[in-house]
N, C-alpha and C positions, 0 to 999 in steps of 0.2 A: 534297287531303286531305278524309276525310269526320268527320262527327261534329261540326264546330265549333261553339261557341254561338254562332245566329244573333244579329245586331242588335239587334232586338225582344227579344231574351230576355237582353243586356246590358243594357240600357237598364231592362227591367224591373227584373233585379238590383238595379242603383243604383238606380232611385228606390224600393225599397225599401228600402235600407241607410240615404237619406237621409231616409226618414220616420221609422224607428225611431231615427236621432241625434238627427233634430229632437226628434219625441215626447221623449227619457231628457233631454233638456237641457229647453228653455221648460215517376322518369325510371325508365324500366325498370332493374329492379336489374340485376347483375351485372356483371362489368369488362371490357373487351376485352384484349387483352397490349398493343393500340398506339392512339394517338389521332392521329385523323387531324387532318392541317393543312391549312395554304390550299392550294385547290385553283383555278383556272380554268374548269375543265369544269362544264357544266351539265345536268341532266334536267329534262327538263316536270314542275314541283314548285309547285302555285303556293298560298302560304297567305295566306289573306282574314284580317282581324282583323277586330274589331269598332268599331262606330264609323266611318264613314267620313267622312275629314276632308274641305270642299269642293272639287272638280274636282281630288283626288288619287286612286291609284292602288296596289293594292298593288305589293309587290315579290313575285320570286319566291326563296323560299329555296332553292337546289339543292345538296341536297349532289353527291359527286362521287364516281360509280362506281368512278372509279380517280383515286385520292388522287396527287398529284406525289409528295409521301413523304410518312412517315409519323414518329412519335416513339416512340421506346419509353419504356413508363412508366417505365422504371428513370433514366432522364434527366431528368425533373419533378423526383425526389428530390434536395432541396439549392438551387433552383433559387432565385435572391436576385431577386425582384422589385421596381422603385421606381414607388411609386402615388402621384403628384403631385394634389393639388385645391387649390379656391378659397379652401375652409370657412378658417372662425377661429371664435374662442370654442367657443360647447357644441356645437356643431356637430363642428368639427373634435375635441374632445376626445372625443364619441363612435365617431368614426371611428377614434382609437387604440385606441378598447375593441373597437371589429370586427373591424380588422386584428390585437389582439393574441389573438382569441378564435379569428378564419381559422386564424391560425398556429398553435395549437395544436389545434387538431380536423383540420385538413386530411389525409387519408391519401395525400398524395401527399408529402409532405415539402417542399412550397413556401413561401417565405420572402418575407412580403411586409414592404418598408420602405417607411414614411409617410413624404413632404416634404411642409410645406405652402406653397404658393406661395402663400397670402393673396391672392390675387384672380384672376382670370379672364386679363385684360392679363398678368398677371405669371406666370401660367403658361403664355402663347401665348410669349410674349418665353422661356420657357426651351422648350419644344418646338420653334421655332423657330431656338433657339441648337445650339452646338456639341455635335453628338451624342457627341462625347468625351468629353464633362464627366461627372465620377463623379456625379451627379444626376442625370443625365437619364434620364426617365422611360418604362415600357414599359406604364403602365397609366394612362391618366388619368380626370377629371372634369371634363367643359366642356361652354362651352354648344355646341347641333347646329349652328349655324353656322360654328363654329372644327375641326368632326371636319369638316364637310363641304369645307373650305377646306383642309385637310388632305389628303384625300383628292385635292382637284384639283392642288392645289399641292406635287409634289413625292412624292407619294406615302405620305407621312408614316404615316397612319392605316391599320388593316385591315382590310379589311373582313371579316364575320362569318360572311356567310349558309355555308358549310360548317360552322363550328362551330355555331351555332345550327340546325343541321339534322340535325347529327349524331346516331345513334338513341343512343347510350350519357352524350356529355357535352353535349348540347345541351339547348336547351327544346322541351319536348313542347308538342304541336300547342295543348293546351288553358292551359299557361304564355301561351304568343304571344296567344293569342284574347282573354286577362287584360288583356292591355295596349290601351288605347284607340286605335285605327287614327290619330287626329290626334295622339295622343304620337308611337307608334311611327314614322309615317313620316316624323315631324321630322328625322331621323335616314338617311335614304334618300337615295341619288345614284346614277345609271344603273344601275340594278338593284341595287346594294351595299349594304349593311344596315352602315354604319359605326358603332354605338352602339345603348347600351338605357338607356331613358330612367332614371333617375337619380331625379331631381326635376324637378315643372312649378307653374307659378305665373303667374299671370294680373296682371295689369293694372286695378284695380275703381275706384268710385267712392263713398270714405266718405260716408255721408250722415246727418246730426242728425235722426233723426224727429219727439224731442221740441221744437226748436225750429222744425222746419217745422210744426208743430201748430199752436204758438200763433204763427205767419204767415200762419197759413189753411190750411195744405197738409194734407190728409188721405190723401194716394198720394204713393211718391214717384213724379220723372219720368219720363213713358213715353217721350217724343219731345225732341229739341233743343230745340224749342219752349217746353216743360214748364220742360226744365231751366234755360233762360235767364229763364222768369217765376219759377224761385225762386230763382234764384241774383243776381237783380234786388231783390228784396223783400228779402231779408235785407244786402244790403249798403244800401239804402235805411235799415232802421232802425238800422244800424251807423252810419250819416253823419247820423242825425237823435237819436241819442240823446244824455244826457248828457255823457258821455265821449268827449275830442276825441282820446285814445290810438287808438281802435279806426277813428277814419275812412279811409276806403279799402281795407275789410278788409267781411268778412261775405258774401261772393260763393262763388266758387272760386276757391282758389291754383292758379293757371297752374304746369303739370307741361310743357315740354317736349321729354320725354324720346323717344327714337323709337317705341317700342311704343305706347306712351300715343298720339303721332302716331298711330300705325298703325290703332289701334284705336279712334281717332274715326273718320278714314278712312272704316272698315269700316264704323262704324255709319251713316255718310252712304250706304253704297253702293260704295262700290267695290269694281271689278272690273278683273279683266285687266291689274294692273299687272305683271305678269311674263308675255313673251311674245315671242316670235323662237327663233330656233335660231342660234347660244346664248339662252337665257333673258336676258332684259335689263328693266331695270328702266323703266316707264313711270306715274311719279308726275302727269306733264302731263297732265292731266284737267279735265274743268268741273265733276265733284266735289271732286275736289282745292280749286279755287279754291273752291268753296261751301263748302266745310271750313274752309278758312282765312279766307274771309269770317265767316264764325260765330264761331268763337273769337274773332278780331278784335273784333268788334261787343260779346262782352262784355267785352274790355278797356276798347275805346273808352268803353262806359259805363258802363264802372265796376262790373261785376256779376261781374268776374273779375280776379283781382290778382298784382303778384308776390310774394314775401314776400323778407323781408329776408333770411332764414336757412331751415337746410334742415327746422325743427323742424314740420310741416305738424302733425303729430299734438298739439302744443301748440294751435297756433293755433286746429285742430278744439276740442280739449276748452273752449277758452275763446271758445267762440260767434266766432271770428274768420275763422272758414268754416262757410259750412253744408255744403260739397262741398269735399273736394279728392280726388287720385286716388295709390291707394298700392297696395302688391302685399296681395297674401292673407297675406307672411310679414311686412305688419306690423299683422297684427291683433292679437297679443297684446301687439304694444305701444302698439296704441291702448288697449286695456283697462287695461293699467298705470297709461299715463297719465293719463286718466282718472280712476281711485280717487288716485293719486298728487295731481291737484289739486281730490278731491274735488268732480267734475263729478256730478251726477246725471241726466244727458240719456241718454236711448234713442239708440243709431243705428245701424246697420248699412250694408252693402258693396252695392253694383250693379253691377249687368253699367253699358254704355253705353247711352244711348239709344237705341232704333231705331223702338220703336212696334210691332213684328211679333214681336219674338223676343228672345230676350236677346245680345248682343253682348259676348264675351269670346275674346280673345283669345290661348294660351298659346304659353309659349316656356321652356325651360329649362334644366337639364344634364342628360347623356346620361355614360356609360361608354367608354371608347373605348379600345382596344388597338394600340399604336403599333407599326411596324413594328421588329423585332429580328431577333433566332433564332429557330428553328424550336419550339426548346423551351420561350424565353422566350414568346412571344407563345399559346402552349398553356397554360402556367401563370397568364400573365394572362388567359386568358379564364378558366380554371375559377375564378378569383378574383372576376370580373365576374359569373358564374353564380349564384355565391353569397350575393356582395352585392343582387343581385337575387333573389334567394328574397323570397316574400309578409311574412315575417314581420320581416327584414332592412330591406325597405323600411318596411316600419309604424315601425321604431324610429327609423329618419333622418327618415321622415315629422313623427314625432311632435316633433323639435328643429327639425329645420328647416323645419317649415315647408311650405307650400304645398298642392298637390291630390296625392291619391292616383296612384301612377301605375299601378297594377291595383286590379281591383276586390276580392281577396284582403288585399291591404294596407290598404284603406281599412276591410274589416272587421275587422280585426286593430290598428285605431288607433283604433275607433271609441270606447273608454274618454277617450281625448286629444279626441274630437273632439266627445265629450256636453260638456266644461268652455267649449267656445264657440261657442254657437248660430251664429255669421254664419260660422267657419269651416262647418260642419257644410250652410249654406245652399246653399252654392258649390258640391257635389256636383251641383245639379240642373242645375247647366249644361254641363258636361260631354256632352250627348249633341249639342247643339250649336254646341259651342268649334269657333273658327275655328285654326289655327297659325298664327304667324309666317312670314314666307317662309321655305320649308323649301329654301333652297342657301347657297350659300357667300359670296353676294355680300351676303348680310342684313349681315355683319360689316360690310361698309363702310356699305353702302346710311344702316342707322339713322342713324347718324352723320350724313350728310350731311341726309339729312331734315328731322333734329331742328335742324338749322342754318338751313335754309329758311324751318321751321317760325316759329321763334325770330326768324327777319327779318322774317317777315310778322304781326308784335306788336307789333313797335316803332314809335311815334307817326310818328315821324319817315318811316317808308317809306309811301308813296301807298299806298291798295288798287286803283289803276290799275295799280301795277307787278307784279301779284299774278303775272299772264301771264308775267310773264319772269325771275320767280322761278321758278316752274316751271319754267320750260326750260332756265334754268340747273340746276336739278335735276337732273334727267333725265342732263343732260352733263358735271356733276361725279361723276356716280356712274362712269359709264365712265369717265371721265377719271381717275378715281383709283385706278378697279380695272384698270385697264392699268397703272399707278407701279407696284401691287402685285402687276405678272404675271396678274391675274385673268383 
């Protein structure tokens, strides 16, 4: 396809969207009679987005010269849709105002009904359960590693690329190009476009500016290096002040979460930990073990802590870290908290250290159309079509949270995103954000990771054994994505 906005001319885009926030803060008409469904067949169709996320690949959308069948529109009309997500509170409460707004504007007469499954786990556990059950759902919201698990496992998930190719109900060439090439192919497995990206959200690192000031710190850290001489200093004058409450605090609150893993990982360098035919996971590396030697070292001396409780944004607003590491979707509740205990400190969000670039790494939820009827899975995609309109996504944007997932939306939320400069920051990194491993085996993988991870912290384990934590890594991850059929 021709015409698409090159790279350079996205890239320009955003970092112009992102100066004018910073600056204000500190389908072809007509209907067919039938809409075409899944098809197999393929044509040399191949569309580039922008953004290219590293040693990925586009996919080809192909729609299909001759459809297996087709639906008549007269069959949409009535059709009772069940669209399962994560969300709770305002989140999900917005979602009732989208789906009750879908259903009455929709000109096909499709009938979408909300469940909310309250978490991610708890809507895998019902997609995975008994497709009898009068709940189970033909439209969901999850993260790209659970559509892509889906997709291997069973067939569960559908894939898009004919409906998304389609000239009358698909996304136009310049829709697709909107969306960042390390979003969009989160979502990707053997050419299949299972998902559109939803919401993404990174992984940062809150930092107190104003108390790295009067520590000496006038930049914050560029390098690991950087980060452990100030994440040293301030637990230093936490153990030597006044106050014997605050001793062993003042560093960074140790996150062992798998992304957070992941995304130190990255910032050390790594590469190639996904690699064979099947893909397979190779965390055994002598970065790996320099990675977990680092973190180590600032536990060992005290320059990085655990906390008792999960309140890290407390402990922040009251000088009890000068670092710790939280998503994008809790910055308005560091702000909160913050005026809440009447903190007056400056601080703001960071990529990871690297020294070269900035280091962030996204992963999020995606849309995903589960396998049904011919007409069911038709009505959930124009439903998904929808909800992914530019101005649809500004408004989820704007509740829940996170990075823009086109550049249409993010100018369409840029009112929400003048009221807090550190979100408004986070746009510039975007051109180059790493993904999460983009297959199906992330679902276990983290997991296991963030276990390794977490052993190799604890006093008690040698950092002689560091080697064979690792390799037990490596072979609990197969080992348990074989329990799992992977």
């Amino acid at each position: 396809m021709q015409n698409r906005p090159p790279t350079q001319q996205w890239i320009t885009m955003l970092l112009v969207l992102t100066a004018v926030i910073l600056a204000t803060a500190c389908q072809p008409t007509g209907e067919p009679p039938v809409v075409p469904t899944d098809s197999t067949s393929q044509v040399e169709t191949s569309v580039e987005l922008t953004q290219p996320a590293p040693e990925s690949t586009p996919t080809s959308l192909a729609p299909s010269a001759t459809p297996a069948y087709l639906v008549p529109l007269a069959e949409l009309n009535g059709q009772k849709i069940i669209f399962s997500h994560p969300w709770s509170g305002e989140t999900a409460d917005l979602i009732d105002q989208m789906v009750d707004s879908f259903n009455q504007s929709n000109e096909w007469g499709i009938h979408i009904m909300v469940r909310r499954a309250g978490s991610s786990m708890a809507l895998a556990d019902r997609v995975e359960g008994d497709k009898l059950n009068a709940d189970y759902p033909q439209v969901v919201v999850a993260p790209s590693e659970h559509l892509l698990s889906w997709l291997e496992n069973g067939g569960l998930v559908r894939p898009l690329n004919d409906l998304i190719a389609d000239p009358y109900f698909g996304l136009t060439e310049q829709q697709r190009a909107d969306f960042p090439l390390v979003f969009w192919q989160q979502d990707q497995a053997g050419g299949s476009q299972v998902g559109i990206p939803a919401l993404r959200d990174i992984p940062g690192i809150f930092y107190n500016t104003t108390w790295a000031a009067e520590l000496g710190f006038t930049e914050p850290p560029a390098t690991a290096d950087d980060f452990k001489t100030q994440a040293c200093a301030a637990a230093f004058v936490n153990g030597h002040d006044r106050f014997a409450a605050n001793d062993g605090t003042g560093g960074w609150i140790v996150n062992t979460d798998g992304l957070v893993v992941y995304s130190w990982l990255k910032s050390f360098g790594l590469e190639g930990e996904l690699a064979g035919n099947p893909l397979q996971f190779h965390f055994d590396q002598p970065v790996t073990q320099t990675t977990f030697s680092f973190v180590r070292s600032l536990v060992d001396e005290g320059c990085a802590w655990f906390s008792r409780t999960t309140a890290s944004n407390e402990y922040f607003a009251n000088r009890q870290a000068l670092f710790y590491t939280g998503n994008l979707t809790d910055l308005a509740l560091q702000a909160k908290t913050n005026s809440r205990l009447e903190s007056q400190d400056s601080w703001t969000i960071l990529p990871f250290p690297d020294g070269n670039r900035p280091v962030t790494v996204a992963s999020g939820l995606s849309y995903g159309v589960l396998r049904s009827s011919a007409a069911q899975e038709t009505a959930a995609w124009l439903f998904v079509r929808w909800m992914s309109q530019p101005e649809n996504s500004a408004r989820l944007l704007a509740v829940g949270g996170g990075l823009p997932v086109s550049t249409a939306a993010a100018e369409l939320a840029r009112t929400q995103m003048d009221s807090n400069p550190q979100w408004a920051l986070t746009l510039q990194w975007i051109p180059t954000m790493q993904s999460a491993p983009p297959v199906a085996g992330w679902r276990i993988a983290r997991f296991v990771l963030q276990d390794a991870f977490w052993q190799s912290l604890q006093s008690y384990v040698p950092v002689e054994d560091f080697p064979s934590i690792l390799e037990q890594l490596d072979a609990t991850i197969v080992e348990v994505q074989a329990q799992q059929g992977q």
